[in-house]
DRENLUM-493389 format. One record per residue (C-alpha): residue number from 0; residue in one letter; x, y, z. Coordinates in nm, 4 decimals. Example, Ala and Ser with C-alpha at 12.3 -4.5 7.8 and 13.67 -1.06 7.14 Angstrom:
% residues 2
<pt pos="0" code="a" east="1.2300" north="-0.4500" up="0.7800"/>
<pt pos="1" code="s" east="1.3670" north="-0.1060" up="0.7140"/>
END
This chain:
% residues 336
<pt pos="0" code="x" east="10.0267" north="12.7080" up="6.5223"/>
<pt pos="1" code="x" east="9.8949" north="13.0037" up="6.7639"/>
<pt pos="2" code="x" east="9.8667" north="13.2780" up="6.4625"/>
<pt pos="3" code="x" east="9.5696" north="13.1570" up="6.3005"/>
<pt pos="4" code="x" east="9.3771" north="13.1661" up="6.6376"/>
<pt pos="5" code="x" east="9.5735" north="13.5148" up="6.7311"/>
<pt pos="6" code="x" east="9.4924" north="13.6709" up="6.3561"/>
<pt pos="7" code="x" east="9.0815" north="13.6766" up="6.4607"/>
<pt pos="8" code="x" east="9.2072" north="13.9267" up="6.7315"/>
<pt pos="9" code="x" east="9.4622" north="14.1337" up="6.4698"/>
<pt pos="10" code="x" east="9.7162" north="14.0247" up="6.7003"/>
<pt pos="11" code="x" east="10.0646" north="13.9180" up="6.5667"/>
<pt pos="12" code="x" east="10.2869" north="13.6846" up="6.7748"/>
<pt pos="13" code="x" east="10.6607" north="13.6352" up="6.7816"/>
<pt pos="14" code="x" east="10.6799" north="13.4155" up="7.0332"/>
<pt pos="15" code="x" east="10.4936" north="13.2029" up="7.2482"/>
<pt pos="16" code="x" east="10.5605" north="13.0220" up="7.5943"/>
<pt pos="17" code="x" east="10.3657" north="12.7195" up="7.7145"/>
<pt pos="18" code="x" east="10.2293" north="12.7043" up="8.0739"/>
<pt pos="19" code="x" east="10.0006" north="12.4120" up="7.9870"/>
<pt pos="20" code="x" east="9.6652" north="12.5167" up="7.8774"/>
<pt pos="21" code="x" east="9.8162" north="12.8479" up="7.9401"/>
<pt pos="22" code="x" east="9.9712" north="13.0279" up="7.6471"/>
<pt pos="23" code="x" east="10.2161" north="13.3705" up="7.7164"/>
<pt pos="24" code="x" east="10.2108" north="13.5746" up="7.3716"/>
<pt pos="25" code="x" east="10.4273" north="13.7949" up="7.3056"/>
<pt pos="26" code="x" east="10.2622" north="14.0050" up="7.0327"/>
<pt pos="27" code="x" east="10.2956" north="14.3265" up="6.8568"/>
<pt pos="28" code="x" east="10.0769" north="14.4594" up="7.0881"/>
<pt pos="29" code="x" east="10.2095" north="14.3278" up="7.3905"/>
<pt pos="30" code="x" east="10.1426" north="14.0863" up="7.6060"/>
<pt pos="31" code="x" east="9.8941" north="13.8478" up="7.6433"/>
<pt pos="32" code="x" east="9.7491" north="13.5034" up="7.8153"/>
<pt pos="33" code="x" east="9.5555" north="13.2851" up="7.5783"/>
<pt pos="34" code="x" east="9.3404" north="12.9955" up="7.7115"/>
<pt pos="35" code="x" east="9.2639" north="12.6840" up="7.6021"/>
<pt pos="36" code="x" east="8.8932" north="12.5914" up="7.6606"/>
<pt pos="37" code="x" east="8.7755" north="12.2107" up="7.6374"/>
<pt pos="38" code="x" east="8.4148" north="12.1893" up="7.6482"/>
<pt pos="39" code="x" east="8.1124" north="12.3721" up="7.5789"/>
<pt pos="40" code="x" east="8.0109" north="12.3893" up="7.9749"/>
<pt pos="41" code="x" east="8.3486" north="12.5528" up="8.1020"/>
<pt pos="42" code="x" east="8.2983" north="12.8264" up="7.8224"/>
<pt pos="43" code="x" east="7.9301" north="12.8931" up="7.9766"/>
<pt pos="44" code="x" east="8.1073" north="12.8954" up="8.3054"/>
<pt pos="45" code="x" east="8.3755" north="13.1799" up="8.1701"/>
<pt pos="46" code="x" east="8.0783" north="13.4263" up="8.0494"/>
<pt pos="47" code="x" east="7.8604" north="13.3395" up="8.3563"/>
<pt pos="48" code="x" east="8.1153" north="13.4221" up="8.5415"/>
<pt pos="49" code="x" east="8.2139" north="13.7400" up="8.3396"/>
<pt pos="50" code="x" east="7.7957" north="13.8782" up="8.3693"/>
<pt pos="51" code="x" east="7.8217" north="13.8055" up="8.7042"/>
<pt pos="52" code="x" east="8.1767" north="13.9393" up="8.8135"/>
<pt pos="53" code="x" east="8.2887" north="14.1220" up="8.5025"/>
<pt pos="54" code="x" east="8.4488" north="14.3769" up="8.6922"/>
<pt pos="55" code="x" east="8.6806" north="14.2357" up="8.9947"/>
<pt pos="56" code="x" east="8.7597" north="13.9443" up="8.7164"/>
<pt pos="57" code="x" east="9.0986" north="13.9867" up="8.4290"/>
<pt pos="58" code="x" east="8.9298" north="14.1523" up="8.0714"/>
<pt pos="59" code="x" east="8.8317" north="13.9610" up="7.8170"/>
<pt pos="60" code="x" east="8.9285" north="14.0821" up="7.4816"/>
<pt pos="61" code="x" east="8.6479" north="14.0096" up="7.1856"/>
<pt pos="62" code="x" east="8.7632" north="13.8859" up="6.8359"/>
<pt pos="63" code="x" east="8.7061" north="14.0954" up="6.5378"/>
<pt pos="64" code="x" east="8.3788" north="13.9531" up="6.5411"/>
<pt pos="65" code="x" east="8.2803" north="14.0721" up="6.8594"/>
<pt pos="66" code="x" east="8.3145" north="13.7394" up="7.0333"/>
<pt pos="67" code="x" east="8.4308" north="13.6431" up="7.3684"/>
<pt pos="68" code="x" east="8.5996" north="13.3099" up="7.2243"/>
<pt pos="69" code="x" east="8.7530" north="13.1753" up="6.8854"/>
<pt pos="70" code="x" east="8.7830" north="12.8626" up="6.7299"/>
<pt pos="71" code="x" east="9.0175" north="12.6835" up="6.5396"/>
<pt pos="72" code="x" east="9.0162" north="12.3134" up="6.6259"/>
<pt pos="73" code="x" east="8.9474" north="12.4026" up="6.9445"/>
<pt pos="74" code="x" east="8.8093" north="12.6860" up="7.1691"/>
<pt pos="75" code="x" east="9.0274" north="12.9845" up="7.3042"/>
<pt pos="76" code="x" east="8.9288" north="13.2980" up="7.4631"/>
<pt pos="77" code="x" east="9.2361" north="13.5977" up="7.5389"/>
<pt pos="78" code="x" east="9.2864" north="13.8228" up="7.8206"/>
<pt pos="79" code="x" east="9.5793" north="14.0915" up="7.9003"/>
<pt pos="80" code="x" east="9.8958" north="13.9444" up="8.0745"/>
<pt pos="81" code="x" east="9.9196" north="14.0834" up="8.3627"/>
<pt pos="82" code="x" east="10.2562" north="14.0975" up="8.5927"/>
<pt pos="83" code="x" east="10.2793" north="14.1002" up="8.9953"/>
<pt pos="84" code="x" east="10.4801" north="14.3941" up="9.0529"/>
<pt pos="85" code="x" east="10.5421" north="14.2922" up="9.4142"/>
<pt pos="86" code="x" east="10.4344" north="13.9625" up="9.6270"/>
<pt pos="87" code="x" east="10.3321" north="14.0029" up="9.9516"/>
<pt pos="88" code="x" east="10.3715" north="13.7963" up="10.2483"/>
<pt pos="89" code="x" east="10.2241" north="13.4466" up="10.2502"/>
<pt pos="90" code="x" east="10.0184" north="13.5594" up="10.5417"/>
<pt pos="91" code="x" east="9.8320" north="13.8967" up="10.3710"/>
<pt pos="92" code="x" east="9.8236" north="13.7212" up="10.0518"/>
<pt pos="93" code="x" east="9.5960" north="13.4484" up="10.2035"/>
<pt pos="94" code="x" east="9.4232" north="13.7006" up="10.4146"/>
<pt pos="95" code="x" east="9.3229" north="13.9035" up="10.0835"/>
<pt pos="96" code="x" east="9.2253" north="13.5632" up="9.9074"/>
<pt pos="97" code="x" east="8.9478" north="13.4794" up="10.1622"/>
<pt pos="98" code="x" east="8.8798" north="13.8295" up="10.1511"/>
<pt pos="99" code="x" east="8.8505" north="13.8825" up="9.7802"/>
<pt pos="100" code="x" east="8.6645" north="13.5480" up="9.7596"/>
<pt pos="101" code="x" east="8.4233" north="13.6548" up="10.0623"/>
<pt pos="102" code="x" east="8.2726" north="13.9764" up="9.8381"/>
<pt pos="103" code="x" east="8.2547" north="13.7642" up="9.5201"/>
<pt pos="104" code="x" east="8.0092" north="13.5368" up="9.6977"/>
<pt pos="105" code="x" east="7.8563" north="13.8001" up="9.8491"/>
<pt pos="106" code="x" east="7.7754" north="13.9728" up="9.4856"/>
<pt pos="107" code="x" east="7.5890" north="13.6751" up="9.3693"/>
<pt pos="108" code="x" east="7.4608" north="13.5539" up="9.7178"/>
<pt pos="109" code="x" east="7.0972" north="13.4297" up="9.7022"/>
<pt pos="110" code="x" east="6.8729" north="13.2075" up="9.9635"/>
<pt pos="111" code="x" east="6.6901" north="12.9252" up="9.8595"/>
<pt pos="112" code="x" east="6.4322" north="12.7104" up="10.0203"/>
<pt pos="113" code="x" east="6.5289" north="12.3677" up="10.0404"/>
<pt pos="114" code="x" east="6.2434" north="12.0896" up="10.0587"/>
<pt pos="115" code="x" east="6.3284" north="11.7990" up="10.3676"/>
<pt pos="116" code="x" east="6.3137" north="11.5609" up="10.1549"/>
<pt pos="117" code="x" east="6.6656" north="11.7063" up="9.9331"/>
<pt pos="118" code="x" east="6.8219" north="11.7178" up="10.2820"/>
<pt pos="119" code="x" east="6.7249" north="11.3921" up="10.3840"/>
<pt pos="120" code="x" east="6.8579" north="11.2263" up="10.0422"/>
<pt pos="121" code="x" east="7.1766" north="11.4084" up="10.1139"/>
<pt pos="122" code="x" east="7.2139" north="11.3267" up="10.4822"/>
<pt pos="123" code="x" east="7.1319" north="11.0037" up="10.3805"/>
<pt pos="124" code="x" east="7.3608" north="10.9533" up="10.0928"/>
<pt pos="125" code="x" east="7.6729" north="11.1492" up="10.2729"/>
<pt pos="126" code="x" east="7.6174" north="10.9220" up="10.5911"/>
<pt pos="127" code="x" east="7.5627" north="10.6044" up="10.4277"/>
<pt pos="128" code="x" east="7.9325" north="10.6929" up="10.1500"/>
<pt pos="129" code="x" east="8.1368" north="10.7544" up="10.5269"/>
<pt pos="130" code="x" east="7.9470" north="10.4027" up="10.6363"/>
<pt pos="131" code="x" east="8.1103" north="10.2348" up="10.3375"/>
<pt pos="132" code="x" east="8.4506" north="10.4173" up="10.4084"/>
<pt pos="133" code="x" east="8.4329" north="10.3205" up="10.7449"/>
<pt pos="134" code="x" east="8.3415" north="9.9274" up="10.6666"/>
<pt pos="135" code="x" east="8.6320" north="9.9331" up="10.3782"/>
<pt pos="136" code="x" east="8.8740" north="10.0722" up="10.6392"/>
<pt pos="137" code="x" east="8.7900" north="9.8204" up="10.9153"/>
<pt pos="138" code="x" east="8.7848" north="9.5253" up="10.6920"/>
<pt pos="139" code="x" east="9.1434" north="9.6489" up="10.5569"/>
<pt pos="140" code="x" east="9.2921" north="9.6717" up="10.8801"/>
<pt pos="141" code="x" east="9.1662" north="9.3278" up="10.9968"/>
<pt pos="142" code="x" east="9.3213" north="9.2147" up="10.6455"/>
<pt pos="143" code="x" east="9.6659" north="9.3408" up="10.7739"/>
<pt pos="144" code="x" east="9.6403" north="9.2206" up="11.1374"/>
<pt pos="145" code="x" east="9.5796" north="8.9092" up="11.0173"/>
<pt pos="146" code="x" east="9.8773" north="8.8972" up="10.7740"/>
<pt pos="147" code="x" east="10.1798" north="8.6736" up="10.8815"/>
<pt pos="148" code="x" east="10.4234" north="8.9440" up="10.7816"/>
<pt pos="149" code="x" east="10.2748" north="9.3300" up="10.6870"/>
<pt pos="150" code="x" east="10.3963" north="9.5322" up="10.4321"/>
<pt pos="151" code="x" east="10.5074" north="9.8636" up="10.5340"/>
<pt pos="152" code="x" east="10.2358" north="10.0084" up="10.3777"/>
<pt pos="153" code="x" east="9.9501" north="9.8005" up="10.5471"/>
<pt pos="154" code="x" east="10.1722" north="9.8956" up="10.8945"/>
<pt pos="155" code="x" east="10.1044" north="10.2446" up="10.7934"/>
<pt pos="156" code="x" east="9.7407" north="10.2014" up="10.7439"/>
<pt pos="157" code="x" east="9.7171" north="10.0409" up="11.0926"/>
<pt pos="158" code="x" east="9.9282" north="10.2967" up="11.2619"/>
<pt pos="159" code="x" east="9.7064" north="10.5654" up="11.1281"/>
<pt pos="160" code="x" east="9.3594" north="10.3671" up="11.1809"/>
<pt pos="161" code="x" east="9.2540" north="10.5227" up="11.5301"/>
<pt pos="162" code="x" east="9.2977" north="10.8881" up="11.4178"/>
<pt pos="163" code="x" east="9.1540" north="10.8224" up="11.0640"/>
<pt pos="164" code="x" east="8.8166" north="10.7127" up="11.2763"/>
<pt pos="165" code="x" east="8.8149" north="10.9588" up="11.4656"/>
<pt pos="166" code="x" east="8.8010" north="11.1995" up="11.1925"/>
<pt pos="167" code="x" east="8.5098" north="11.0101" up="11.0892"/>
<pt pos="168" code="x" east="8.3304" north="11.0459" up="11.3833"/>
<pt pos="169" code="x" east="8.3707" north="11.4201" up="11.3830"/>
<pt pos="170" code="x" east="8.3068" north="11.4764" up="11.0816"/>
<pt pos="171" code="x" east="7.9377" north="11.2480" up="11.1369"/>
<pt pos="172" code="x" east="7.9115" north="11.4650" up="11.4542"/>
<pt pos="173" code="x" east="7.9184" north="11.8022" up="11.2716"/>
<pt pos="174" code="x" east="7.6891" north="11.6474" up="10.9657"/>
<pt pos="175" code="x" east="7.4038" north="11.5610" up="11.2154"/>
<pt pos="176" code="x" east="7.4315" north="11.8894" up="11.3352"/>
<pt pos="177" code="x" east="7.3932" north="12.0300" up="10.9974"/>
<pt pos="178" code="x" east="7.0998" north="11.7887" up="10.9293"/>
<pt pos="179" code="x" east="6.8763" north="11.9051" up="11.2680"/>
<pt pos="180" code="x" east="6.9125" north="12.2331" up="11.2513"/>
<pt pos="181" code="x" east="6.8455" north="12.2994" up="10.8558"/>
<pt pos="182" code="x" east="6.5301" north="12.0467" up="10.8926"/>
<pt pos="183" code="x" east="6.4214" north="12.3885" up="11.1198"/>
<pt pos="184" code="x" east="6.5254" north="12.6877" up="10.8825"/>
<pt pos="185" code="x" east="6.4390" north="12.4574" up="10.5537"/>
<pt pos="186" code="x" east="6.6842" north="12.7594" up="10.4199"/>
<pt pos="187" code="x" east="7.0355" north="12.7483" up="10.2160"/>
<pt pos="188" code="x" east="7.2567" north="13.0107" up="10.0738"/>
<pt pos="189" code="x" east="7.4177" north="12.9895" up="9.7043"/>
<pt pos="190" code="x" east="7.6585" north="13.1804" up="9.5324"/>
<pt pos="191" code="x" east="7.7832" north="13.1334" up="9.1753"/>
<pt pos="192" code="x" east="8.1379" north="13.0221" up="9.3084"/>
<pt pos="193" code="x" east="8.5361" north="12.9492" up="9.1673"/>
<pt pos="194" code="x" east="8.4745" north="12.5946" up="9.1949"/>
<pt pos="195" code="x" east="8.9056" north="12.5308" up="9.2110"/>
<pt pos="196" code="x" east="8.9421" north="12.8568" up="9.4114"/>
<pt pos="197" code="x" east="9.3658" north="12.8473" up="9.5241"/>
<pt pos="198" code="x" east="9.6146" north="13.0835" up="9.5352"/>
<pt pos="199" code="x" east="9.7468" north="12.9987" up="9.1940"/>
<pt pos="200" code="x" east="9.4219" north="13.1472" up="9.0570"/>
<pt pos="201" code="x" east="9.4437" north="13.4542" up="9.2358"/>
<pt pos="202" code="x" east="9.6757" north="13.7548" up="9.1745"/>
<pt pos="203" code="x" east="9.7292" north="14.1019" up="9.3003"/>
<pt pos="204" code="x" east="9.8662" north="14.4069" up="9.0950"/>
<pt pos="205" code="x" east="10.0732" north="14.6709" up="9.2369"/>
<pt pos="206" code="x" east="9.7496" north="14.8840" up="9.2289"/>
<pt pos="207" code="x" east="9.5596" north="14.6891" up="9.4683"/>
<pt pos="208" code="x" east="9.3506" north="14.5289" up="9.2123"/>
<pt pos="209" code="x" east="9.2785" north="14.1349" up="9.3269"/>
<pt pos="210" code="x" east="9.1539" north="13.8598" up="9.0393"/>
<pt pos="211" code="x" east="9.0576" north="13.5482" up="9.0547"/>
<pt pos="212" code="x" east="9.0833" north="13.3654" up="8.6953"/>
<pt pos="213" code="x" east="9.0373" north="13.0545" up="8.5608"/>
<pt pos="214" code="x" east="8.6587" north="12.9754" up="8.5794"/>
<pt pos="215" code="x" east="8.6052" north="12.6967" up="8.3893"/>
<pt pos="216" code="x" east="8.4492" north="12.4869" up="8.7146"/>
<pt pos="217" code="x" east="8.2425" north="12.7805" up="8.8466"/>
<pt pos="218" code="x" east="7.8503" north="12.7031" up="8.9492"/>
<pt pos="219" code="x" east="7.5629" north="12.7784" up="9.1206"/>
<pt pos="220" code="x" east="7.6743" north="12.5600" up="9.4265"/>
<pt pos="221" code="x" east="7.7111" north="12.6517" up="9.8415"/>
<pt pos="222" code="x" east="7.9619" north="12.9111" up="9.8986"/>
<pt pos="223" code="x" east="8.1650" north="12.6800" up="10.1702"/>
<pt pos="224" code="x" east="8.2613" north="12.4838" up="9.8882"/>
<pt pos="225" code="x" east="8.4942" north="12.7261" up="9.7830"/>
<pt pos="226" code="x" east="8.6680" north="12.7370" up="10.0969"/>
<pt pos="227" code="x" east="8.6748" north="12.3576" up="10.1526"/>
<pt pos="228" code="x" east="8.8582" north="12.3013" up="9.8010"/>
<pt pos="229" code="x" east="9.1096" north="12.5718" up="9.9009"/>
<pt pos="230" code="x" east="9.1786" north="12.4349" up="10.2219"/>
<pt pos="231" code="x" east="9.1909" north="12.0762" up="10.1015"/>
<pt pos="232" code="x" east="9.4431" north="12.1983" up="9.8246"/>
<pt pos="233" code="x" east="9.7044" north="12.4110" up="10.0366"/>
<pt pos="234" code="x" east="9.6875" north="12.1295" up="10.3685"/>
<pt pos="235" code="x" east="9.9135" north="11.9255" up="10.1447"/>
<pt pos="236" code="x" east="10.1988" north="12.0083" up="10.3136"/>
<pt pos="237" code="x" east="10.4479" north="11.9168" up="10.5353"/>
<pt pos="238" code="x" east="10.2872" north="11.9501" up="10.9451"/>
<pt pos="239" code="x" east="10.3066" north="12.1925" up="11.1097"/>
<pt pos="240" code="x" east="10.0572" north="12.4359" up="10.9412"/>
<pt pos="241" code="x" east="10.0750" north="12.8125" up="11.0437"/>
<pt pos="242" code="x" east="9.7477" north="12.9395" up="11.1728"/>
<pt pos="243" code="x" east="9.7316" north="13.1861" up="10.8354"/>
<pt pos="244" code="x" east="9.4633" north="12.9215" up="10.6729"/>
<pt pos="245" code="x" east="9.2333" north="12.9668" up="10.9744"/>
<pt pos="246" code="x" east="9.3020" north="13.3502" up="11.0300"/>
<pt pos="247" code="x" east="9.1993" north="13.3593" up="10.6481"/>
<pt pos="248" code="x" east="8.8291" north="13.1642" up="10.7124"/>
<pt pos="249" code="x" east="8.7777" north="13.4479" up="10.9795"/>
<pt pos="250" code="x" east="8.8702" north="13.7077" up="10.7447"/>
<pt pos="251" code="x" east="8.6303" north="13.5638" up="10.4873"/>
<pt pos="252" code="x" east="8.3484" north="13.5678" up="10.8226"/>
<pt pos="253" code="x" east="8.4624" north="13.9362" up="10.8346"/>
<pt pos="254" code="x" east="8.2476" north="14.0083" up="10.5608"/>
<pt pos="255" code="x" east="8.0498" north="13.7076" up="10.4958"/>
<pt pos="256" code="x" east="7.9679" north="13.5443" up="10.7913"/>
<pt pos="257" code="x" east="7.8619" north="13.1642" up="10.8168"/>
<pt pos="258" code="x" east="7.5267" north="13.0398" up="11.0184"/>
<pt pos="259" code="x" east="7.5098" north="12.7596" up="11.2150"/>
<pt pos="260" code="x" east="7.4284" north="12.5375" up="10.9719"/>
<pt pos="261" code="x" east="7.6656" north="12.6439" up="10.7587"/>
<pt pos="262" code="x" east="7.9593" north="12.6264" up="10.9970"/>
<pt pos="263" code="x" east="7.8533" north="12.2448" up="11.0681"/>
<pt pos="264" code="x" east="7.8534" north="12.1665" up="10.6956"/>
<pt pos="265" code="x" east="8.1983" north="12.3118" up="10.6628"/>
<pt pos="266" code="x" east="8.3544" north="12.1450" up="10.9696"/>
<pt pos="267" code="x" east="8.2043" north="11.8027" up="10.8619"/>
<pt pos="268" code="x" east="8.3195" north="11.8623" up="10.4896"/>
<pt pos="269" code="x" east="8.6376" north="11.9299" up="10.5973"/>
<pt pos="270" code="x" east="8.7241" north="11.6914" up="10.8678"/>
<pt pos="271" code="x" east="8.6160" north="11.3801" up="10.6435"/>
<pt pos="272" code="x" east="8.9335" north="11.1828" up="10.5130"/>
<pt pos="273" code="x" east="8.7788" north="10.9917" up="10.2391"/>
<pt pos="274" code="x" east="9.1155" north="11.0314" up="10.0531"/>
<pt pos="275" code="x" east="9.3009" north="10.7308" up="10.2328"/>
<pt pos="276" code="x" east="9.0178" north="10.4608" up="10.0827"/>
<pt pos="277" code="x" east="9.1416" north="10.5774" up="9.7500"/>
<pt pos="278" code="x" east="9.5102" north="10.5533" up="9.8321"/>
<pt pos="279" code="x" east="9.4341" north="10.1962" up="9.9861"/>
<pt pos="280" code="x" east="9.2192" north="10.0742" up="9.6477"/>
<pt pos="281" code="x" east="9.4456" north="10.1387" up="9.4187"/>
<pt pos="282" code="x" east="9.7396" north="10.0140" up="9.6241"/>
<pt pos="283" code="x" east="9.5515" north="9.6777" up="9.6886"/>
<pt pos="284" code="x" east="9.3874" north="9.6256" up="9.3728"/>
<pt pos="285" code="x" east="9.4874" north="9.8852" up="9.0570"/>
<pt pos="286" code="x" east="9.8604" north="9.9212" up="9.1852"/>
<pt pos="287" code="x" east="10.0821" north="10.0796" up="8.8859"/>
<pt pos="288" code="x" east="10.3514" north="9.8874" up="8.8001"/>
<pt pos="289" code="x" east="10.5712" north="10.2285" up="8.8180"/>
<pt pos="290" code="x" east="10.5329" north="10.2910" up="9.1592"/>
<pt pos="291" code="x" east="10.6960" north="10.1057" up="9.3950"/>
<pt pos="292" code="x" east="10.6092" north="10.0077" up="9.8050"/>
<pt pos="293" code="x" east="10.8237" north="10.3390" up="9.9224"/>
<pt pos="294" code="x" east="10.5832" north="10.5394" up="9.7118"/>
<pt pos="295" code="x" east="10.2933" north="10.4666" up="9.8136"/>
<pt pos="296" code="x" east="10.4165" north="10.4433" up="10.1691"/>
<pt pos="297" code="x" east="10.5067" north="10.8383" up="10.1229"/>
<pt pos="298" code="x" east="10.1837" north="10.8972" up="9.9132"/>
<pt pos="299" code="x" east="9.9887" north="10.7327" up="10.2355"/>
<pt pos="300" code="x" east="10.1846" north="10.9727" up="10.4707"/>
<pt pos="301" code="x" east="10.1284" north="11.2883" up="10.2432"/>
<pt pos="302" code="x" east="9.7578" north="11.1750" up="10.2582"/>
<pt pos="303" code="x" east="9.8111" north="11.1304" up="10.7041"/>
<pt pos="304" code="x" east="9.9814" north="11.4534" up="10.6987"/>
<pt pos="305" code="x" east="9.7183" north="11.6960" up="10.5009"/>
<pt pos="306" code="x" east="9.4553" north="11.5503" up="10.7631"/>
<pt pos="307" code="x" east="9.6544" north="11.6382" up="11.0726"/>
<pt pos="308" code="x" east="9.6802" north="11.9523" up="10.9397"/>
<pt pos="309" code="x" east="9.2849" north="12.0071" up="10.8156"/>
<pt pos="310" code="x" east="9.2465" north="11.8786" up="11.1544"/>
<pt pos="311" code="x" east="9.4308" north="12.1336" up="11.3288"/>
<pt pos="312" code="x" east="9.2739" north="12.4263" up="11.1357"/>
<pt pos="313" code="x" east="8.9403" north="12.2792" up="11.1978"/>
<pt pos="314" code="x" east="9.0138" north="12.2648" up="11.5674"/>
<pt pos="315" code="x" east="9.1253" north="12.5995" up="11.5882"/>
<pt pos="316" code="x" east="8.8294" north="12.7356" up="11.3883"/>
<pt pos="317" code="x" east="8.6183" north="12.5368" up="11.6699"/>
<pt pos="318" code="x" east="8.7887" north="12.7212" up="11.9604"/>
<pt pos="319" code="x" east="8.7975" north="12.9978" up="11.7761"/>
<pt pos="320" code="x" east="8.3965" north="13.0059" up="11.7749"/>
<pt pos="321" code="x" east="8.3551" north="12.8815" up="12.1162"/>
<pt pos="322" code="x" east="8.5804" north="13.1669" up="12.2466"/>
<pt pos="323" code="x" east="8.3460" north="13.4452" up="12.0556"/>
<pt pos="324" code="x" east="8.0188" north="13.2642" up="12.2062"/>
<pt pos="325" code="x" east="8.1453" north="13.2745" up="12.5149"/>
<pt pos="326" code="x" east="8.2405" north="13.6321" up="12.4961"/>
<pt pos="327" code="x" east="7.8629" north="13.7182" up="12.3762"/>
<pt pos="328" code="x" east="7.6985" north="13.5740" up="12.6764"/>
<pt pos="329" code="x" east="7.6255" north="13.8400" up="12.9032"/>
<pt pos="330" code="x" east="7.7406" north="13.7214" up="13.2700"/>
<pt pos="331" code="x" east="7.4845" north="13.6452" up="13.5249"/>
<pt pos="332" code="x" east="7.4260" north="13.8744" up="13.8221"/>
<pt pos="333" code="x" east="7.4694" north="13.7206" up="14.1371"/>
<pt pos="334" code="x" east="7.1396" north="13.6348" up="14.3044"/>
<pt pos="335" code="x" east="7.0931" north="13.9196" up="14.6052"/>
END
């Protein structure tokens, strides 16, 4: 089914392996990764991304015609498969991530003036969606302490209650800081980011080259979004989490380093748990009839543990600062 598509790049295949939208060809000219592309927007994303980053980003091979992407039912675009000789330690790989990430947003990097009235509507908007969140959690938890007999996923949701409000608060904390100090500067900074930036999109080759690939979400958009998506991605783990993800951040600060404002927005971005509202909606009132209570019990915990441990990077990113402020304040002399 693949030859038709592989023929506009003289390329014959002999066998093909399926990784999704992800196709491995083996071809009589090597090897190669085909990509399925589903709309018209991720393909202006791809060569965006390819003006803009061409050269720290996989080739693109062009089709006999001198195109970046064929059709045949649908849109595909071909690049060079390319094998990790040797994987390093978790800990360099993630330090080389934010790295790698930190000069790509530095490349396109741009400040823009912002207008108060944008950052009112999104103060407004962001405080008044964590209002709601708030509201549906409280009601919820009234819900269950009123119940004659709780299930043990509404004894869960009360258990967890307390710290799920006070990640709330912080994260309000850290969004009013945000909101006062950018009504000053009336100043942002955009980069044309990943926009699913992970470690499964980023690779190494034994010759020190670093990629990031799949672009099909990239954007003109903050560069901290970047970094929340990866974090919120790789905190879905098991507690406890190393202190690799927030060595990584200061790695990224190495080269690209955050203002105030900026370091609020992140905080508060990352801190919010609006994730356990969604878990409790669709238990209470779009519950599939394939999962059972010990399901979403362990989906609810999965969801508690990826916030204790956004919560712990977050704190250590916090002392982390604090330490470094203190350090740069010159000590008084003692009056004579």
């Amino acid at each position: 089914m693949y030859a038709p598509i592989l023929q506009q790049y003289g390329l014959k295949p002999f066998r093909v392996d399926d990784y999704g939208k992800v196709k491995k060809v083996y071809a009589n000219a090597g090897l190669f990764a085909l990509k399925e592309i589903t709309s018209a927007r991720e393909m202006a994303a791809v060569q965006q991304s390819y003006m803009l980053y061409g050269k720290q980003m996989i080739p693109l091979y062009l089709s006999r015609q001198g195109l970046p992407f064929v059709s045949h039912g649908r849109h595909y675009y071909l690049m060079p498969w390319i094998a990790i000789e040797k994987r390093k330690e978790k800990h360099e790989q993630i330090r080389s991530f934010f790295r790698t990430l930190a000069y790509l947003h530095q490349t396109s990097l741009k400040q823009i003036d912002v207008r108060e009235e944008e950052i009112s509507a999104y103060y407004e908007q962001k405080k008044k969606e964590w209002k709601q969140q708030r509201s549906f959690l409280q009601a919820y938890i009234e819900k269950c302490e009123n119940t004659w007999y709780m299930s043990p996923f509404q004894l869960q949701c009360c258990a967890y209650f307390y710290e799920i409000m006070q990640a709330y608060w912080f994260a309000e904390t850290e969004l009013e800081k945000w909101y006062e100090k950018i009504k000053e500067t009336k100043k942002w900074r955009i980069a044309w980011i990943h926009g699913k930036a992970r470690l499964s999109h980023y690779l190494e080759t034994g010759k020190e080259q670093r990629y990031f690939f799949s672009w099909e979400r990239a954007s003109w958009n903050s560069p901290l979004f970047d970094i929340v998506m990866a974090l919120r991605h790789h905190m879905r783990t098991f507690p406890p989490v190393s202190n690799e993800w927030a060595e990584g951040v200061k790695e990224y600060e190495e080269i690209l380093p955050f203002t105030e404002e900026e370091r609020s927005f992140l905080y508060s971005h990352l801190a919010q748990p609006h994730f356990f509202c969604r878990c409790i909606d669709e238990y209470e009132t779009k519950r599939k009839p394939e999962k059972n209570e010990r399901e979403y019990v362990a989906e609810l915990q999965r969801h508690y543990f990826a916030m204790k441990n956004m919560e712990y990077i977050v704190m250590h990113l916090v002392q982390q600062n604090e330490t470094e402020n203190t350090k740069s304040i010159p000590d008084e002399e003692p009056q004579q």
